[in-house]
One Martini backbone bead per residue (centre of mass of N, CA, C, O) as a GRO file, in nm:
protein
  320
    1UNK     BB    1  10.603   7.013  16.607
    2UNK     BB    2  10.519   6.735  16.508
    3UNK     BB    3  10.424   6.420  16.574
    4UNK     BB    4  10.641   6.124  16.502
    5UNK     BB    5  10.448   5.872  16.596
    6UNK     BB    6  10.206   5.977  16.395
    7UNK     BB    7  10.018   5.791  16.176
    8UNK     BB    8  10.011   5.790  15.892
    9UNK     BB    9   9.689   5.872  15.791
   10UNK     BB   10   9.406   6.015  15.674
   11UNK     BB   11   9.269   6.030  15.922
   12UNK     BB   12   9.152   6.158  16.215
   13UNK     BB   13   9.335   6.231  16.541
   14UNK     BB   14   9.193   6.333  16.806
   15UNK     BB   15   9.121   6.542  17.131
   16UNK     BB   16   9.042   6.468  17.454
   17UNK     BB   17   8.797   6.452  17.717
   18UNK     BB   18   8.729   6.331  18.014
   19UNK     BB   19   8.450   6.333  18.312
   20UNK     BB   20   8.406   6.290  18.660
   21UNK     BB   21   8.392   6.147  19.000
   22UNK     BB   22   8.712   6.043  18.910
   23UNK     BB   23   8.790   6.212  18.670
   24UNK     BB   24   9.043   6.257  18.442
   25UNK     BB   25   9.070   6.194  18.088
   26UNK     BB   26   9.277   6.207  17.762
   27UNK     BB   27   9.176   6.143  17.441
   28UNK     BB   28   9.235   5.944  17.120
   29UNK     BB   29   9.072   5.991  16.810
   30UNK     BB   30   8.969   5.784  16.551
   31UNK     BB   31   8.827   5.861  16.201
   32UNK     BB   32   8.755   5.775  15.938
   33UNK     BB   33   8.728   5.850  15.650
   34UNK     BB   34   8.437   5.743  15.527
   35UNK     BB   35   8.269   5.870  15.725
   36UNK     BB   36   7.922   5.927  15.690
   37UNK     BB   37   7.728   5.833  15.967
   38UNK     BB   38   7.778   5.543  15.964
   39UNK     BB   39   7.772   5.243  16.123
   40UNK     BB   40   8.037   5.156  16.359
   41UNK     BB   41   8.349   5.021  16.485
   42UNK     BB   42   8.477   5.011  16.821
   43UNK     BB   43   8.785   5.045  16.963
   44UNK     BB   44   8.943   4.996  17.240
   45UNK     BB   45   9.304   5.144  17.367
   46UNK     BB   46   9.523   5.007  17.617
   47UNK     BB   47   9.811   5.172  17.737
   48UNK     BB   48  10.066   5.087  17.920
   49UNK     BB   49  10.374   5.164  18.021
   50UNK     BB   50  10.528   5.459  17.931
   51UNK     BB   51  10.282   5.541  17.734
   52UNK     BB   52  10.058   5.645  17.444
   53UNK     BB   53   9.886   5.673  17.260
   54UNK     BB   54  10.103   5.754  16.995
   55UNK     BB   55  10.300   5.491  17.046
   56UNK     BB   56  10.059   5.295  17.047
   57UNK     BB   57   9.940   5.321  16.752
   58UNK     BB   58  10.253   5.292  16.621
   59UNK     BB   59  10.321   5.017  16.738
   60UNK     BB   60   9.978   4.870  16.622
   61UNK     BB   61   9.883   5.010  16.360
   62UNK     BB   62   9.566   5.043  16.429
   63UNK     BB   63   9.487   5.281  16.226
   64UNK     BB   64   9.540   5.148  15.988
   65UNK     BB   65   9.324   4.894  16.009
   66UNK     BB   66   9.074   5.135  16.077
   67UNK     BB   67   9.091   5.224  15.773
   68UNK     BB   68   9.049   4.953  15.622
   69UNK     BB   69   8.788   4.896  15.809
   70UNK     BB   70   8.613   5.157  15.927
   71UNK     BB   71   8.680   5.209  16.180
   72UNK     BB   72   8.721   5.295  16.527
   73UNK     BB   73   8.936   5.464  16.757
   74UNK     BB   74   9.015   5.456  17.107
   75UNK     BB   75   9.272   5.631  17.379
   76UNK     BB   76   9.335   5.626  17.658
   77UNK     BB   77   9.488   5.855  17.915
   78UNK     BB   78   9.709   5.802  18.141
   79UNK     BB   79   9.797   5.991  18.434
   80UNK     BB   80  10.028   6.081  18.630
   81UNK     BB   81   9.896   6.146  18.881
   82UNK     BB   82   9.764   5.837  18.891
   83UNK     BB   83  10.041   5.762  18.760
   84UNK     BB   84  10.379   5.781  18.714
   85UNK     BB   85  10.412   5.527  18.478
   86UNK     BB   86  10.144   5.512  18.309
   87UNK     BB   87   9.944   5.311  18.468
   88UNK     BB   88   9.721   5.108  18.492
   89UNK     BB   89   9.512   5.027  18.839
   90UNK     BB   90   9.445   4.772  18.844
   91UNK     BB   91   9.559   4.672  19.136
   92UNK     BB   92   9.327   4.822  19.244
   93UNK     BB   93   9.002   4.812  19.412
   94UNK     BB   94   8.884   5.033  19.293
   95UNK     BB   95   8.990   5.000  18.988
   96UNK     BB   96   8.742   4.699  18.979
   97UNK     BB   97   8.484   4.879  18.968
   98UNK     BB   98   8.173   4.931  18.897
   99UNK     BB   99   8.164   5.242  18.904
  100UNK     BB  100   8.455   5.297  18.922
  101UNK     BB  101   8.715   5.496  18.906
  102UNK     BB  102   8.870   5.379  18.567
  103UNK     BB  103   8.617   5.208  18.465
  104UNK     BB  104   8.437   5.437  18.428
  105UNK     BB  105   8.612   5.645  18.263
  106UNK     BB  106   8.598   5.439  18.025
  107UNK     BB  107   8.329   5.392  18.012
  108UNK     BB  108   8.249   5.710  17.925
  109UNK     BB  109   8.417   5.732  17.660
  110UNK     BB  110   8.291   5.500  17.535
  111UNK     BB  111   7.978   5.674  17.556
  112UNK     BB  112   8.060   5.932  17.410
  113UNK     BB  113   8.136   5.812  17.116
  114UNK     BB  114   7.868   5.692  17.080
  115UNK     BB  115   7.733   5.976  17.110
  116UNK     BB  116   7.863   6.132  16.870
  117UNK     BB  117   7.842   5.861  16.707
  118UNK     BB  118   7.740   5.619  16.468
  119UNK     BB  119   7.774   5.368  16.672
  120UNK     BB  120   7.789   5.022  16.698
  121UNK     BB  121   7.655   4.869  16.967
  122UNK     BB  122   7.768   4.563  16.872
  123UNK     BB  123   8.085   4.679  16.793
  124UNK     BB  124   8.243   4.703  17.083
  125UNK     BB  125   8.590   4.715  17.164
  126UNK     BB  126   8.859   4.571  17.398
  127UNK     BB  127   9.230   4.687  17.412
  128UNK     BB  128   9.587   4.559  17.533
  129UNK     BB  129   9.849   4.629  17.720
  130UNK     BB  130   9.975   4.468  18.016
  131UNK     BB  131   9.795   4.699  18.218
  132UNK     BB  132   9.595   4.745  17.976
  133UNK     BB  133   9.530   4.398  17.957
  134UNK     BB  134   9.436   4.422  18.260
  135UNK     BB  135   9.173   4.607  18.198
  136UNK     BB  136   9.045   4.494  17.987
  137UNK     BB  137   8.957   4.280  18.170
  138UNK     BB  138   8.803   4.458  18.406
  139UNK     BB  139   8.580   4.566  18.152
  140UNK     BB  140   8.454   4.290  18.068
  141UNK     BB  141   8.410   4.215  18.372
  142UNK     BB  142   8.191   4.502  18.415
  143UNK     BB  143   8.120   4.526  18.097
  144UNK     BB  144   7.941   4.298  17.898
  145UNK     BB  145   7.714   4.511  17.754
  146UNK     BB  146   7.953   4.727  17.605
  147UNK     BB  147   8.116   4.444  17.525
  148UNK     BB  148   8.220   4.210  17.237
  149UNK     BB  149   8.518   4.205  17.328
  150UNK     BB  150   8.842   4.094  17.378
  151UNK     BB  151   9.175   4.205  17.434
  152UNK     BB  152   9.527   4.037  17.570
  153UNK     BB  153   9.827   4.186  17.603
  154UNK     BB  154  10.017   4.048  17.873
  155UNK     BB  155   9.831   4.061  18.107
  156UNK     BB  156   9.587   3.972  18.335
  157UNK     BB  157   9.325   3.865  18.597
  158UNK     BB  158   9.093   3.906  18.733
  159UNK     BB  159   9.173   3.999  19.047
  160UNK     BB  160   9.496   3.921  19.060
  161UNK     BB  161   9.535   4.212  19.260
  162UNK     BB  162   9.504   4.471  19.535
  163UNK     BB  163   9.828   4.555  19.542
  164UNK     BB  164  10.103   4.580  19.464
  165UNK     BB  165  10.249   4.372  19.560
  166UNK     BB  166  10.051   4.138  19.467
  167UNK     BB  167  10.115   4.210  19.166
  168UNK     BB  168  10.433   4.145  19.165
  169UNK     BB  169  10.385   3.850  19.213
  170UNK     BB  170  10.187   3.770  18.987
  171UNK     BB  171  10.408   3.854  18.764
  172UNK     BB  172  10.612   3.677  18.866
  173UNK     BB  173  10.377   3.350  18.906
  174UNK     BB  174  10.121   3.440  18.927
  175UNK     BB  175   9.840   3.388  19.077
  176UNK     BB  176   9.707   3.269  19.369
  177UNK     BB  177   9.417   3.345  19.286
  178UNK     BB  178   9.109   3.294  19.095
  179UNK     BB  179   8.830   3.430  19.008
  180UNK     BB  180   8.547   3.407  18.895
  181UNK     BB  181   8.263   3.544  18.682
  182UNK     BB  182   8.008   3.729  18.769
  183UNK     BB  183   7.974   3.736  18.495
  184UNK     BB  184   7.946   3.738  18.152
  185UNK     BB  185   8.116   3.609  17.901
  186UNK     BB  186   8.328   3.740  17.681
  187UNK     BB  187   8.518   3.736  17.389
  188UNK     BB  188   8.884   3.625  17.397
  189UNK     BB  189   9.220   3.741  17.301
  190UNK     BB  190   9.537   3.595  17.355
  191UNK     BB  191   9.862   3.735  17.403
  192UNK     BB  192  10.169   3.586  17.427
  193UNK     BB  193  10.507   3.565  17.568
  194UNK     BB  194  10.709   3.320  17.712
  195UNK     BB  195  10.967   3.541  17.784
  196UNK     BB  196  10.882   3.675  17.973
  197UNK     BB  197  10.963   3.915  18.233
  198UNK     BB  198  10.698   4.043  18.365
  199UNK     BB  199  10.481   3.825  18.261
  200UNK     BB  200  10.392   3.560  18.340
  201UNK     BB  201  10.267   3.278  18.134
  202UNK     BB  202  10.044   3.171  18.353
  203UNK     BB  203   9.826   3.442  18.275
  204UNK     BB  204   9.716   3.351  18.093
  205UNK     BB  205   9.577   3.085  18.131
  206UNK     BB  206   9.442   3.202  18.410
  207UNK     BB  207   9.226   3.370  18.223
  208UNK     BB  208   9.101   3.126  18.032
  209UNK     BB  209   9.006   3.026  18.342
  210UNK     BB  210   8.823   3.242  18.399
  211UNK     BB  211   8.677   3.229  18.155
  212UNK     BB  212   8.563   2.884  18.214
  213UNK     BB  213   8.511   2.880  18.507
  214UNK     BB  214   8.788   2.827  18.650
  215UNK     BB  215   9.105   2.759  18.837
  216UNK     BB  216   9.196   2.529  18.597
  217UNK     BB  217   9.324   2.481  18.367
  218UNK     BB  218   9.245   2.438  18.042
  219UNK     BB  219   9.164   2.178  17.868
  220UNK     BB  220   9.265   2.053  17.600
  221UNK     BB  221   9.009   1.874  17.526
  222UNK     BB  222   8.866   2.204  17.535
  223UNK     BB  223   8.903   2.215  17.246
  224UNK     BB  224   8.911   2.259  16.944
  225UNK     BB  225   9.236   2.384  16.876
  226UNK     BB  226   9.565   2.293  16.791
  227UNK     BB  227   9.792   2.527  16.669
  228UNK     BB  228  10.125   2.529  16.462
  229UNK     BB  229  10.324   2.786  16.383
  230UNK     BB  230  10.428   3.053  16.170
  231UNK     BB  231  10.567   3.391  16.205
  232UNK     BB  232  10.753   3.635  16.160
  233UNK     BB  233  11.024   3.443  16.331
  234UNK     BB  234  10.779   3.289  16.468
  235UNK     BB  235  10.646   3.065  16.683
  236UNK     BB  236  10.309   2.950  16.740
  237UNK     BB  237  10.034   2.887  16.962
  238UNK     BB  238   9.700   2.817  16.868
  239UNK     BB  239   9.408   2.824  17.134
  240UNK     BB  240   9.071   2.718  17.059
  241UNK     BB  241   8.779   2.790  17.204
  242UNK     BB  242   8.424   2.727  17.281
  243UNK     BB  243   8.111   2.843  17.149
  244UNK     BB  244   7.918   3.029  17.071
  245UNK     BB  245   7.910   3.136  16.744
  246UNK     BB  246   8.244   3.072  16.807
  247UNK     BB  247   8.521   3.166  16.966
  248UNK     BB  248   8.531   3.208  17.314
  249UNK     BB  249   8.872   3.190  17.233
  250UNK     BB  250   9.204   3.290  17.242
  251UNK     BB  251   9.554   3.146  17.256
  252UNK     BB  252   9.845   3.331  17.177
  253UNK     BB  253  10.172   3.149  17.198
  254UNK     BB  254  10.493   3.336  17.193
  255UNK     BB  255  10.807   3.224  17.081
  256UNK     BB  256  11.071   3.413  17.188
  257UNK     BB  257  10.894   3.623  17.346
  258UNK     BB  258  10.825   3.907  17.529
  259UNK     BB  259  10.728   4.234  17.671
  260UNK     BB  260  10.544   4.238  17.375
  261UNK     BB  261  10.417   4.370  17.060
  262UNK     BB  262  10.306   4.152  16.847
  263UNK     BB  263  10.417   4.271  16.508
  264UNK     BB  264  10.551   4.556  16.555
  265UNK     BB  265  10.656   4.836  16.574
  266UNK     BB  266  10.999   4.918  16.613
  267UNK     BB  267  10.989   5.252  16.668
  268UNK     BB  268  10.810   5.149  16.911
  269UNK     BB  269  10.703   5.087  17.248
  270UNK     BB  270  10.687   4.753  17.329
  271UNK     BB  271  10.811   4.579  17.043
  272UNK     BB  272  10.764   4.283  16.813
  273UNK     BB  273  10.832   4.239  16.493
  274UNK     BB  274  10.803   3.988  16.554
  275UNK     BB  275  10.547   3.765  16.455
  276UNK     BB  276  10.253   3.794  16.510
  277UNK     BB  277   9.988   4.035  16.446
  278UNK     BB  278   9.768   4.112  16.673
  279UNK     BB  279   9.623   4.315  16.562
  280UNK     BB  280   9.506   4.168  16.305
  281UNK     BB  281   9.385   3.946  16.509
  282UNK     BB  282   9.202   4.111  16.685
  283UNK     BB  283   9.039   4.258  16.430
  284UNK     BB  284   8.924   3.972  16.336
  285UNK     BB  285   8.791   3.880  16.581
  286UNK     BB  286   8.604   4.119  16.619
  287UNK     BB  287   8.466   4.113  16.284
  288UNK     BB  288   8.393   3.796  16.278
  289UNK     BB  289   8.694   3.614  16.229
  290UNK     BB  290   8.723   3.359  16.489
  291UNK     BB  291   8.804   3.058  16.323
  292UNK     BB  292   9.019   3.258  16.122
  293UNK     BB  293   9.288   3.326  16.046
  294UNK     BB  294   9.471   3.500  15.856
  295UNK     BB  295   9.597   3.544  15.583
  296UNK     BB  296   9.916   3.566  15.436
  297UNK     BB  297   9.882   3.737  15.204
  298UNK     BB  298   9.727   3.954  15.350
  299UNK     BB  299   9.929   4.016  15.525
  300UNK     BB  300  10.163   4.110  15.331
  301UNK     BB  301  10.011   4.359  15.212
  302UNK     BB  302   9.935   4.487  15.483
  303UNK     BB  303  10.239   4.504  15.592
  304UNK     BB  304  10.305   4.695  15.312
  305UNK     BB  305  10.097   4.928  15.414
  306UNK     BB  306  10.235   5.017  15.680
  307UNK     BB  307  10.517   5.051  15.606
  308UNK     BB  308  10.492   5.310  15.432
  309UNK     BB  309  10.295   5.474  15.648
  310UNK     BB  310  10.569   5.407  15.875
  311UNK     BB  311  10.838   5.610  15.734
  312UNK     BB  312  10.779   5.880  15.898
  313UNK     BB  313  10.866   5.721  16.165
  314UNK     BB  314  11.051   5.858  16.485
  315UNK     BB  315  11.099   5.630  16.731
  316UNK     BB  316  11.185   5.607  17.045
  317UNK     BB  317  11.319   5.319  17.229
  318UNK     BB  318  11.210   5.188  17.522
  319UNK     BB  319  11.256   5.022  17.737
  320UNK     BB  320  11.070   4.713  17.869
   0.00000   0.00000   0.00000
């Protein structure tokens, strides 16, 4: 029987693998309908704790907006055998490190399929949800030169813990100490619940105090701009900080949400039909509207076609 988690969208969904001396991972590849040879930008996206491609692409909706957009989505799937609860091993210091570990083998996918179509490697970026927004953020800061921007929904700090234990600190208070990025800061947009219980919003501003190259919250006055705004039955709050050519930095703080990813589909688990799109917004972040959100028209537009596409999925939904 078909997997019903999967988007029904146009293009193909393909399954692959990739191996290194780090080991083996199995990822699946959107490929747009009208890719015809031509150079495309590649998302890579990495899914949480107890997620996998399909339940992943189907919550974030992202094939949808990748078929809108032409662009390439691949899904690297983190193995039961690597962690048990299918979490990518931020919190492993073996796992923080270039050409080690989990980055090697994510950034070997991103450059297999680099190396198979014509992806635009000025185009290429990685986002991430929850372990895998916190992989995200240690890919940004390990492989600065293979990604063009980076989106962290709900995830952690570049090296905010070596060990489970310290993890699971982290994730209950915050970072007890953020290093500073040893590498040239890329592009990053971060979207976090006030209201999570997973993982404290204090990680959020901490990765933004990373990325500003500080260990103290970055202050309001070096912001471009705080909006606060609504958005499908949430208020959120958008900070966006300066940088060359478009905002260095974006954190969406979405009030009364969890932990889970904003405006996602609720067949699919860890998500919140409620709030902005996050999906949405890092997608216009990635493809160069650094400094203006969607508009509002476009958004309802978009989101009667994504309703459309996943009316045929029945996702049962897993505790958050």
């Amino acid at each position: 029987m078909p997997d019903r988690r999967r988007t029904q969208v146009a293009g193909r969904f393909i399954d692959a693998s990739f191996t290194n001396d780090a080991g083996t991972r199995g990822y699946k590849l959107y490929v747009p309908t009208h890719y015809r040879g031509q150079p495309r930008p590649l998302i890579v996206m990495l899914h949480g704790c107890t997620q996998d491609p399909d339940d992943f692409a189907a919550g974030t909706r992202m094939n949808v907006l990748a078929e809108s957009n032409s662009c390439f989505v691949v899904y690297p799937s983190q193995a039961e055998s690597a962690n048990k609860s299918r979490c990518w091993n931020w919190f492993d210091e073996a796992d923080q490190q270039r050409d080690k570990g989990e980055p090697s083998i994510i950034a070997g996918i991103t450059r297999e399929v680099i190396e198979q179509y014509h992806i635009d490697v000025e185009r290429v970026f990685v986002a991430g949800m929850s372990a895998g927004g916190a992989m995200a953020v240690i890919m940004a800061a390990t492989y600065p030169e293979l990604y063009a921007a980076v989106g962290s929904h709900s995830g952690m700090p570049y090296r905010a813990a070596q060990t489970l234990y310290t993890a699971l600190a982290a994730m209950n208070r915050g970072a007890s100490t953020v290093p500073p990025l040893q590498s040239a800061a890329i592009p990053i947009i971060v979207f976090q619940g006030d209201k999570d219980s997973r993982v404290n919003p204090r990680n959020s501003d901490q990765i933004l105090s990373q990325w500003m190259s500080s260990n103290s919250a970055p202050p309001a006055a070096a912001a471009i701009s705080i909006e606060t705004n609504k958005s499908n039955g949430r208020t959120y709050q958008r900070t966006i900080y300066p940088g060359a050519g478009g905002a260095a930095a974006e954190l969406w703080m979405v009030e009364g949400a969890g932990h889970a990813w904003s405006g996602g589909n609720a067949l699919a688990s860890h998500t919140d039909s409620l709030g902005p799109d996050a999906s949405l917004e890092m997608m216009r972040f990635f493809l160069g509207g650094l400094d203006k959100p969607t508009p509002r028209r476009d958004r309802r537009l978009l989101r009667g076609l994504v309703e459309r596409c996943l009316r045929v999925l029945r996702v049962k939904r897993e505790p958050a």
